[in-house]
C-alpha positions, 0 to 999 in steps of 0.5 A, spaced: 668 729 329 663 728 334 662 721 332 670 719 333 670 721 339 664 718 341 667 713 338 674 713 342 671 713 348 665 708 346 670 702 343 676 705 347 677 708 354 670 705 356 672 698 354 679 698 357 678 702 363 673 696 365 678 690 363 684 695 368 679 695 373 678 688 376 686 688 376 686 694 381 685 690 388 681 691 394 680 690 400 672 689 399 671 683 401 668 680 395 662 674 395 662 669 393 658 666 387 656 659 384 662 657 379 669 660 380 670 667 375 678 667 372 679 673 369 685 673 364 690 678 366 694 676 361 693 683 356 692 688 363 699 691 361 697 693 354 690 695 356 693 699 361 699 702 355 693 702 351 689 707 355 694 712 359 695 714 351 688 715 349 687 718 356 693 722 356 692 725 349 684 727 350 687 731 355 693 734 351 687 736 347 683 740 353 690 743 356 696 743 350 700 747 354 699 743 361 696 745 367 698 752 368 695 753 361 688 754 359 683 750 355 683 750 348 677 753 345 675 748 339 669 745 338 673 738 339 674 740 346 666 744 346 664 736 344 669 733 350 667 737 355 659 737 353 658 730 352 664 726 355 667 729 361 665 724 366 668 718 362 673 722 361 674 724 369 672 716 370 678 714 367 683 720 370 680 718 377 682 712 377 689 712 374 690 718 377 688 717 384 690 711 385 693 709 392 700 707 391 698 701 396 694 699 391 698 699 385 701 694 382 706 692 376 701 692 371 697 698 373 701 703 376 698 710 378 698 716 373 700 722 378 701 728 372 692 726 371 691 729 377 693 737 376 691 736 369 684 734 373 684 740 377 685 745 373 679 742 369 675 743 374 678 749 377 676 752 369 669 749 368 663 753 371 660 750 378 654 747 375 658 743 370 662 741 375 658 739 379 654 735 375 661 732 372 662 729 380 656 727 381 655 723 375 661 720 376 659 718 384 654 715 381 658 710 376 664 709 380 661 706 387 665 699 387 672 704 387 672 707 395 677 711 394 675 714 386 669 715 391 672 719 397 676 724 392 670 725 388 666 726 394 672 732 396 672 735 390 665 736 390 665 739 397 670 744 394 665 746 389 661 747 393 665 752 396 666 757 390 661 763 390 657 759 385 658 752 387 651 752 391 646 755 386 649 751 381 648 744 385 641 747 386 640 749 378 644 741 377 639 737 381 632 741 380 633 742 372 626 739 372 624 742 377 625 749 375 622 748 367 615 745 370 614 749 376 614 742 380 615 741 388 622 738 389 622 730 390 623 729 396 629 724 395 633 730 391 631 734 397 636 729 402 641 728 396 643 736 397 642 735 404 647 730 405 651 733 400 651 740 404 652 736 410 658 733 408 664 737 411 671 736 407 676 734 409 682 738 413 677 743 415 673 745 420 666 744 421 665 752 424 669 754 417 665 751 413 658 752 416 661 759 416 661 760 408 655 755 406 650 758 411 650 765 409 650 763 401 644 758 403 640 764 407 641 768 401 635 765 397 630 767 403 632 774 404 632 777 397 626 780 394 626 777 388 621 772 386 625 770 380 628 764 384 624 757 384 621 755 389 625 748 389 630 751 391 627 756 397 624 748 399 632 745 398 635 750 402 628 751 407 630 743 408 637 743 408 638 747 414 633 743 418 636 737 417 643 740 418 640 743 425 637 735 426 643 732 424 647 736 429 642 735 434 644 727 434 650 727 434 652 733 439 657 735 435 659 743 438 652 745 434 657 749 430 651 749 424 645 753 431 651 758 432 652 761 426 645 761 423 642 764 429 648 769 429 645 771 422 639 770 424 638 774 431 644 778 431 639 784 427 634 784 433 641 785 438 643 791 434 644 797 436 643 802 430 642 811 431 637 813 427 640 817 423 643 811 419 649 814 421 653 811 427 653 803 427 654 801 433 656 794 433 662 793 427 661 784 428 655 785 424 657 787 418 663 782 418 658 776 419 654 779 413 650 785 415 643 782 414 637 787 416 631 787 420 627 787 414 631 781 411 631 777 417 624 777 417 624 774 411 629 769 412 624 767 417 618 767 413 622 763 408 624 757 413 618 757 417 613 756 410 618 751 407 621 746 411 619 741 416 613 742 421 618 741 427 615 744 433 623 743 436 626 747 431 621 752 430 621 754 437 629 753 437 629 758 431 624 763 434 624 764 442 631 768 443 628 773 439 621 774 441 621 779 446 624 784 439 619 780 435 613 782 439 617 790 440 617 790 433 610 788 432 607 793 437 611 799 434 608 797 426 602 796 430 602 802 433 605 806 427 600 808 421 606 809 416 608 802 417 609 797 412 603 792 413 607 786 409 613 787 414 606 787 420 604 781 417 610 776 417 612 779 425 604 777 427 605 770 423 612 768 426 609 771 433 602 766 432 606 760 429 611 761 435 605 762 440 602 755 438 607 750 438 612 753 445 611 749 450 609 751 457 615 753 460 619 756 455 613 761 452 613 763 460 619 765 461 620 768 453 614 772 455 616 774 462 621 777 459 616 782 455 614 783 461 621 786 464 622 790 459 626 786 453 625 787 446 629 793 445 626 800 442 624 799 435 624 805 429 621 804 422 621 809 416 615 809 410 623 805 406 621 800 411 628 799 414 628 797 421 632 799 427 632 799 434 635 805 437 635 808 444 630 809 449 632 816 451 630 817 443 623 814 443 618 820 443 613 818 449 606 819 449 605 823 455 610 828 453 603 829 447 599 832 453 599 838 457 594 839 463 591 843 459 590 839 453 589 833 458 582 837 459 580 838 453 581 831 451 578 829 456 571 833 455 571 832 448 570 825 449 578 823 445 582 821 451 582 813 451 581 810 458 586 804 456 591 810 453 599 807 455 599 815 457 605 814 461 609 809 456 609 803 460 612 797 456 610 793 454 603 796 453 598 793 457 592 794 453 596 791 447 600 785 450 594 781 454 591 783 446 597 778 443 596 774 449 590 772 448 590 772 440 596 766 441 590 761 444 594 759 449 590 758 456 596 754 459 601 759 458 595 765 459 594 761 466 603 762 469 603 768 466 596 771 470 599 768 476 605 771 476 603 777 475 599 777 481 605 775 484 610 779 483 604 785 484 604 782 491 611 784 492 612 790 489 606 793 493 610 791 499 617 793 498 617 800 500 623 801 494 619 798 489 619 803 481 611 805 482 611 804 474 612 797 475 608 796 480 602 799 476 604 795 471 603 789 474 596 792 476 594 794 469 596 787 466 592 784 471 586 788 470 587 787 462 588 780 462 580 779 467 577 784 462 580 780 455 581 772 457 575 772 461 571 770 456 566 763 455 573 762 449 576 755 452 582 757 447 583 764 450 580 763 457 586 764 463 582 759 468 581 753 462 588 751 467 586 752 474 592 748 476 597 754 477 592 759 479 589 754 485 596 754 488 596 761 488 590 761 492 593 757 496 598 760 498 595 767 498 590 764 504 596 761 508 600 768 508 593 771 510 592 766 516 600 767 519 598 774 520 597 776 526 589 778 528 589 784 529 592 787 523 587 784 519 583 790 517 578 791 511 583 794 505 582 802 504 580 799 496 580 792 492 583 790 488 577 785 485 570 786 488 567 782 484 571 776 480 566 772 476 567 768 468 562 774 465 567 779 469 572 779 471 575 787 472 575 793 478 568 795 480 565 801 477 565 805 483 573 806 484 572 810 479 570 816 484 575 814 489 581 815 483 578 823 482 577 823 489 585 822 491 590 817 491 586 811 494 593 807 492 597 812 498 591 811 503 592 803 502 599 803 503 597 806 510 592 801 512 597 797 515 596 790 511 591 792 507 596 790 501 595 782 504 588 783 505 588 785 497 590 779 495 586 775 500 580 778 496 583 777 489 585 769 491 577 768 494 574 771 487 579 767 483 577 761 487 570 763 486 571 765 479 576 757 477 569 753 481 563 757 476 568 756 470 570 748 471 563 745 473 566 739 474 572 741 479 572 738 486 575 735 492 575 729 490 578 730 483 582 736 486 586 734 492 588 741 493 582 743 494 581 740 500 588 744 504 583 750 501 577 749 505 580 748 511 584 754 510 577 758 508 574 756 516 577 762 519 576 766 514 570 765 514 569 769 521 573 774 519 572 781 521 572 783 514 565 784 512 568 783 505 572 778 505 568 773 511 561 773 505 566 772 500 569 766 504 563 762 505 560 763 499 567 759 496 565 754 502 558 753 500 560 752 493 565 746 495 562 744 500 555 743 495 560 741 489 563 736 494 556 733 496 554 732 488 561 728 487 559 723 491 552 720 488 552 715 484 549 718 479 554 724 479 561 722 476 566 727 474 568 727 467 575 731 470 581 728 468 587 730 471 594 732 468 600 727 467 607 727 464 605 722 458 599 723 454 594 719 452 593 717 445 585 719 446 588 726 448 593 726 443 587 725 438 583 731 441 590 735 441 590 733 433 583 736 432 585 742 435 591 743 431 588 740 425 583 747 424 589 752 426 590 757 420 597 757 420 600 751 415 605 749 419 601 747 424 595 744 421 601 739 418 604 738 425 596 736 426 598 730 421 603 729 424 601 727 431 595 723 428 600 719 422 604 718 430 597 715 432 596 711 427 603 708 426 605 701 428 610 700 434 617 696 434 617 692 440 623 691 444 624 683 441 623 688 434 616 686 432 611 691 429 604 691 434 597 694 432 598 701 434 595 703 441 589 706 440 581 705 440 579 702 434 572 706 433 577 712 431 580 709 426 574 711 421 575 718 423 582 718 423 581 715 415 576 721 414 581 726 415 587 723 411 581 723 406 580 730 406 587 732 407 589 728 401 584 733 397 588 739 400 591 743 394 598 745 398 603 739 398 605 740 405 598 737 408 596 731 402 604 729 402 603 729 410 596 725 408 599 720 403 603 718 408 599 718 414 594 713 410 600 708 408 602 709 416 595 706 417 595 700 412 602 698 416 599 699 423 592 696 422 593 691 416 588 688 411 582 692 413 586 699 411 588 696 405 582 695 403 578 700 404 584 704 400 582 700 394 574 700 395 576 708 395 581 707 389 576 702 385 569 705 386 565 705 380 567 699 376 560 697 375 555 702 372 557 708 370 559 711 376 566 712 374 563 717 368 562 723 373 569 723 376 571 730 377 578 733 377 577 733 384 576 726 384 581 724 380 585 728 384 584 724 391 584 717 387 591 719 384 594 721 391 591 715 394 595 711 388 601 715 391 600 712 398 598 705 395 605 706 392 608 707 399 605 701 401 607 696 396 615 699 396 614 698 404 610 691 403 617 688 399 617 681 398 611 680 403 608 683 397 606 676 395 601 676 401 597 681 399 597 680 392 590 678 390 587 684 394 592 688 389 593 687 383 586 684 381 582 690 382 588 695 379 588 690 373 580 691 373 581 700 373 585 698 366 580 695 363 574 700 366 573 704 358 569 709 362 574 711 368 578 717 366 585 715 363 589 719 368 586 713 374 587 707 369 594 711 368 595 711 375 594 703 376 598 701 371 603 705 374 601 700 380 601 694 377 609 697 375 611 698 381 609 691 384 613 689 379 618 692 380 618 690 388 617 683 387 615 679 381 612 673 385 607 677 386 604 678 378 606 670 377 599 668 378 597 673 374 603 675 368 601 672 362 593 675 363 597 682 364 601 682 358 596 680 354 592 686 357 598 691 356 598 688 348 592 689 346 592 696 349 598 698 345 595 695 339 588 698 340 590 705 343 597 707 338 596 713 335 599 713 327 602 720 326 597 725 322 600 727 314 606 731 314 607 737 308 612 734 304 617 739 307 617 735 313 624 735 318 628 729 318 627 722 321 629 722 328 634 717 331 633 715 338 639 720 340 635 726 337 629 724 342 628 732 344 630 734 337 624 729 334 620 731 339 620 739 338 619 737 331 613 734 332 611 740 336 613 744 330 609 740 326 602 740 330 603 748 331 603 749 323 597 753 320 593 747 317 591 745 325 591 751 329 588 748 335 593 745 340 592 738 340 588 736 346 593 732 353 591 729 359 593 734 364 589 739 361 584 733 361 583 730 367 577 727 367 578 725 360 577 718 357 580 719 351 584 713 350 590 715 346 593 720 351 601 718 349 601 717 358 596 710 358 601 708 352 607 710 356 604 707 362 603 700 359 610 700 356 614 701 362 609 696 366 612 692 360 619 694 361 620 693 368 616 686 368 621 683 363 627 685 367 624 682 374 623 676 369 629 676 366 633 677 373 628 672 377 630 667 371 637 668 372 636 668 379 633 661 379 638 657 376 637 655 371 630 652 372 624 652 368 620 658 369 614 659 364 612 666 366 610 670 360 609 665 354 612 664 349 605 666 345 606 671 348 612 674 347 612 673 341 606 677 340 610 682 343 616 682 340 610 684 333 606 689 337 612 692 340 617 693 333 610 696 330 609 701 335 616 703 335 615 705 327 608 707 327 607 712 333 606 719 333 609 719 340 616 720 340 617 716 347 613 711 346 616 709 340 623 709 343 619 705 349 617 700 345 623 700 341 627 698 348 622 694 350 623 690 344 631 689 346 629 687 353 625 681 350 631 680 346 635 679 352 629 676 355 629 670 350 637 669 351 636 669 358 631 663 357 636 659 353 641 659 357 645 664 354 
């Protein structure tokens, strides 16, 4: 039954159906070829009968009681929708969804084939539909409206509960029995499919119901799903934010996921797990903190390292994050696993913000934002409300205070008093971000903001120590020589602090200018920065903080102090800073004169010493021989800096980052597009091009896919942007230890490396395209030499051939010079290297079809697993570096370079015109034709038998090509 059927389509719908087609019309306007095509139209009407009767009787078959029915359960109707569903959709789609503007007399439109479609789909499993619509996309791409009703019904597929795991089971099916990543073309396929929003329906309803289906496979705990499928959905979301970030679409997609995504950290749940506060949240899909957080980390490790997309995703949330991240901190029950992602999401927001918005995100911190935060050993976590937060203070009693205190447990940096956030442990994550830039604004509007709130009278005094903890912190943490951490690295923001300090100073009137009842800083130096020891007396002795306030301008005369010992501390930190590469220096030297007779004997030494130091700086400046390596900042960075900054990344723990460290250097490297359109060398000095091919080297080596992906494309990018060289220190790296034995000592780290150079040789021969005939001689000579190197390991001479296939797949004028010597070599590899299959027992399975590919090949695995060879036989995969010849892929390889060199030369030799073309001898072709019939016999490899058996077709299809035929 199978076989009639096969055949009822084979010899029936699929031949009539291309004979209705042509006699549709389009409005495509179509090109016009050489010699004018007449096609008869004369039997159209009884082709057209013919099939509407085939077509309408299968579907009799699956719906016999009509559309409202249910499929008939037979195994005719198993093999219809098994193995001829989208011949048989083809065929309903075209009659059925046939504009009436288009039908004809002859071709009419069959409208009952549309219900019956739609209940077929609407009964078949998501996955099978969708792969029937998908398959059918593929093979009817000349009908625009077969494609725009295909392209409908599959967004409505994807609608169904099931619709968009079964896409994913559809399209990563390999994926997910090798464990394999996901290609990155299958990864923009189900982006494009998802992205599409049907017709009729509003783009914040569809988002609405795809988004939360999508989050669904990073916010389980399961590990059971494939990581194909987290890096589709990690992918898809990043590229639904790009595409909506370039069209300025309403942004519906950034609404709705941040809606799922951050709402947790706005909701307000009792602890008691009673009283939900905020009902929206539950109807937008209820997601926990818990289950947030892993969404998070399930983004952030499998899409694109896009620091805009990152920050987009993170920044609302950070002021919860960094409360969350305090209270696991501080709490001993908490769970380490949930610390660790709050860290890491806080430490991967941290390095890539840029200076404005990490400013102003940890302001906030700073004002309080974040919320109060509950966790239980469960590790459910809530926030709750202040007044149910359990304060330290309330621990102690004078008493308990004392003994603690004499018994040597009470912690000088203790937050007794609760202020948030805890200055011991913010400057902590303050520093651990690495970031002096940000570091710098935040110091400087701390002594700001301590600045007013010392002199407003109705300033909250908890604020006002607040401020001053911060401070004192931030000189006792981000002091130190580290320029990653260190808080003067940037001495732009804390100069004009300085400035402005000095110049309030100066406006006030003389008399008031009285020596501060306490400093605030006493000695403010690289090595330390923090309050002098003896302020401690005055704090056991009173309130020094009130006999200040009392001094009448004490609070300016502070901060006067504090700006000199900044500027002191800013010039020892930058050897290299002066006037003449800080301009602003010199508004501060004229403001240091009068200071520098003050009456203060504190600040008037302060102010000289300062002087002095600008002064001698300012002298050394001008010699000669006494340049200044100091660069100023500018809007645009240069490629030298852009370099350093792509080192930097490039040693940064977290993956993301390292990754974006690629980027930026494959952006270096890049040829740029001219305004008249023409690609020019890359602006960058030459003398870097060696480092930078060194680090793609090594990040090639990298065993995560993120950074040797990112490598393969950065050398590629480099061949592009600096041409010939490039290329051939790729191939000598590729090549090396053709003469000697040097090829024998390969490990599988170099096998390794050499492979993921050929991957990025491949992406340099597509791009290269028909200019590929250019660059010929330094291609394929060496990649024909690795295939004939016996003691290279087989998965290298592999590689290469794939190559040389790939070459001549882009364009077969490249191997023109070199075809003949080619497929020679191909033949003699095949004849030496083929495997005859060892003896079977005389229960062997029966002889396998070219249909029963799978079938045979699990009967071979059958057979080696029999008692007699208890051994497995030997692969390449588990063999790298292995020279054994007769791994099955060396054959596969040379079959298929065999292959597609027939087809181009089949194509190029109907292209030509008929001219005489002698590319692959006749010698030659019928040695092939020899080799080829005996290996799709004798192999004991079931692919390369069919291989070598459609090889052998193509060469049939070849030689009537060269007769004209």
């Amino acid at each position: 039954m199978r076989t009639l059927l096969s055949i009822c389509f084979r010899w029936g719908v699929e031949p009539l159906l291309a004979r209705v087609i042509p006699a549709i019309p389009t409005k495509v306007v179509q090109k016009s070829h050489r010699g004018a095509k007449i096609i008869d139209l004369t039997g159209v009407p009884d082709d057209y009968a013919t099939l509407t009767s085939l077509v309408t009787r299968l579907l009799n078959l699956l719906l016999p009681n009509g559309p409202e029915g249910y499929i008939a359960r037979s195994p005719i109707t198993a093999a219809l929708l098994n193995q001829h569903i989208i011949e048989l959709f083809k065929a309903c789609f075209v009659l059925g969804w046939l504009p009436k503007t288009l039908a004809t007399e002859s071709v009419q439109t069959v409208d009952k084939y549309r219900p019956l479609t739609m209940r077929v789909l609407s009964i078949l499993p998501a996955p099978q539909a969708i792969a029937a619509l998908g398959g059918l996309l593929s093979s009817a791409a000349a009908l625009n409206y077969v494609r725009k009703a295909c392209s409908f019904l599959l967004s409505r597929q994807l609608m169904r509960p099931e619709g968009i795991p079964g896409l994913f089971s559809v399209m990563f099916a390999d994926e997910d029995a090798s464990g394999d990543d996901a290609p990155l073309e299958k990864l923009e396929e189900v982006a494009r499919l998802l992205n599409a929003v049907p017709s009729g329906m509003k783009h914040e309803e569809y988002f609405g119901r795809i988004v939360p289906t999508l989050l669904s496979f990073l916010s389980s705990n399961d590990t059971s799903t494939p990581p194909a499928h987290r890096r589709a959905v990690a992918f898809t979301i990043s590229r639904l934010i790009a595409a909506e970030d370039e069209t300025n679409s309403g942004k519906p997609v950034i609404y709705v996921l941040l809606s799922h995504l951050h709402r947790p950290y706005f909701h307000m749940v009792d602890v008691t797990h009673e009283v939900t506060v905020s009902q929206p949240d539950m109807e937008l899909g209820g997601l926990s903190v818990p289950a947030s957080l892993r969404i998070l980390q399930g983004l952030l490790t499998n899409m694109d390292p896009s620091p805009t997309q990152i920050t987009r995703l993170l920044t609302p949330i950070v002021p919860a994050l960094y409360c969350i991240f305090h209270h696991l901190d501080t709490t001993k029950t908490s769970d380490p696993e949930q610390k660790e992602i709050v860290k890491s999401l806080l430490a991967t927001w941290g390095r890539i913000v840029g200076v404005s918005t990490g400013e102003e995100t940890l302001w906030e911190i700073v004002n309080g934002a974040g919320g109060d935060w509950h966790s239980d050993i469960a590790g459910d976590i809530r926030m709750v409300q202040e007044s149910e937060r359990t304060t330290s203070l309330a621990l102690f009693t004078p008493e308990t205070l004392q003994q603690a205190e004499d018994a040597g447990e009470l912690d000088v940096d203790a937050n007794i008093l609760d202020l948030k956030p805890d200055p011991v442990h913010f400057v902590r994550f303050l520093g651990s971000l690495k970031r002096s830039d940000i570091t710098s604004e935040i110091f400087v509007k701390l002594l700001e903001a301590y600045r007013e709130s010392r002199s407003d009278p109705d300033a909250d005094p908890l604020r006002t120590l607040l401020y001053l903890q911060l401070i004192v912190q931030m000189q006792a943490q981000l002091s130190s020589d580290d320029p990653a951490s260190s808080l003067l690295k940037k001495p732009d923001h804390i100069l004009s602090f300085v400035k402005h300090a000095l110049e309030s100073d100066n406006a006030r009137p003389t008399d008031t200018r009285q020596p501060p009842a306490r400093t605030l800083l006493n000695t403010l130096r690289v090595d330390s920065l923090r309050i002098v020891e003896e302020e401690d007396e005055e704090l056991e002795g009173g309130d020094s903080d009130d006999e200040a306030d009392d001094t009448g301008g004490s609070v300016d005369r502070e901060m006067t102090l504090t700006a000199l010992n900044l500027l002191l501390s800013i010039l020892e930190a930058h050897p290299d800073l002066s006037a003449r590469t800080a301009p602003i220096l010199n508004e501060i030297f004229s403001l240091l004169e009068p200071l520098a007779k003050d009456a203060s004997e504190i600040i008037r030494p302060v102010a000289r010493e300062a002087r002095m130091v600008m002064t001698a700086r300012l002298a050394s400046t001008s010699m000669p021989q006494g340049t200044s390596k100091f660069k100023g900042t500018s809007d645009e960075e240069s490629p030298q800096e852009i370099y350093q900054k792509a080192l930097k990344l490039l040693q940064d723990p977290i993956l993301p980052v390292r990754a974006h460290g690629l980027l930026l250097l494959r952006q270096l490297v890049s040829a740029r597009r001219t305004k008249s359109g023409v690609f020019e060398e890359p602006v960058i000095d030459r003398a870097l091009i060696p480092a930078i091919l060194s680090i793609f080297l090594q990040s090639v080596q990298d065993d995560d896919s993120y950074m040797f992906l990112n490598a393969v494309q950065g050398l590629s990018a480099m061949v592009d942007g600096f041409g010939k060289d490039v290329l051939k220190g790729l191939m000598d790296l590729y090549t090396q230890g053709l003469q000697g034995l040097g090829g024998t000592s390969l490990t599988q780290q170099d096998v390794d490396t050499r492979t993921r150079i050929g991957e990025a040789l491949g992406q340099v021969i597509r791009r290269y395209s028909d200019a590929l005939p250019v660059h010929a001689h330094l291609l394929v000579p060496p990649l024909f030499a690795v295939v004939r190197t016996s003691h290279f390991p087989t998965p290298l001479r592999t590689s290469a051939i794939s190559l040389l296939a790939q070459c001549a797949q882009t364009s077969l004028l490249a191997l023109i010079p070199y075809a003949a010597d080619l497929t020679e070599g191909m033949i003699d590899l095949l004849q030496v290297e083929t495997v005859r299959p060892a003896p079977r027992p005389k229960t062997s399975a029966p002889k396998a079809t070219v249909e029963d590919v799978p079938d045979d090949l699990e009967q071979d695995s059958d057979a080696e697993s029999e008692p007699t060879d208890p051994e497995p036989p030997a692969t390449m995969d588990a063999q790298p570096t292995s020279t054994n010849t007769k791994f099955p892929p060396l054959r596969r390889a040379a079959l298929h370079f065999l292959s597609l060199l027939i087809r181009a030369t089949i194509k190029h030799i109907y292209d030509s015109d008929g001219e005489e073309i002698d590319i692959i001898p006749v010698r030659t072709v019928k040695r092939a034709k020899t080799t080829l019939g005996y290996i799709a016999v004798t192999d004991e490899d079931t692919v390369v038998r069919v291989m070598a058996r459609e090889a052998a077709e193509e060469l049939d299809q070849l030689a009537e090509a060269v007769a004209g035929l």
